[in-house]
C-alpha angles and dihedrals in degrees: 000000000000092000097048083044103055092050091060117120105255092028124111104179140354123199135171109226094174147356091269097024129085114184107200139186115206114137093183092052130087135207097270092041087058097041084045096052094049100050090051092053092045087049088053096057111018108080107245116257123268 
């Protein structure tokens, strides 16, 4: 995630700090880009429930 992450348009840099924590960098992008971002990249790759 981080990798594809970090070579995202807008973003300067893009580091795990933790397993549950991303410390990102983007300057262009607000809050709901980046959340956005991120969900649609976890619904590509986790299986769907059920």
């Amino acid at each position: 995630m981080v990798k594809e992450l970090a070579a995202q348009p807008g973003i300067l840099a893009a580091h795990r700090e933790d397993r549950e924590m991303l410390l990102v960098t983007a300057p262009d992008w607000d809050t709901e880009q980046l959340e956005q971002w991120i969900l649609d990249w976890l619904k590509a790759r986790l299986p769907e429930p059920g």
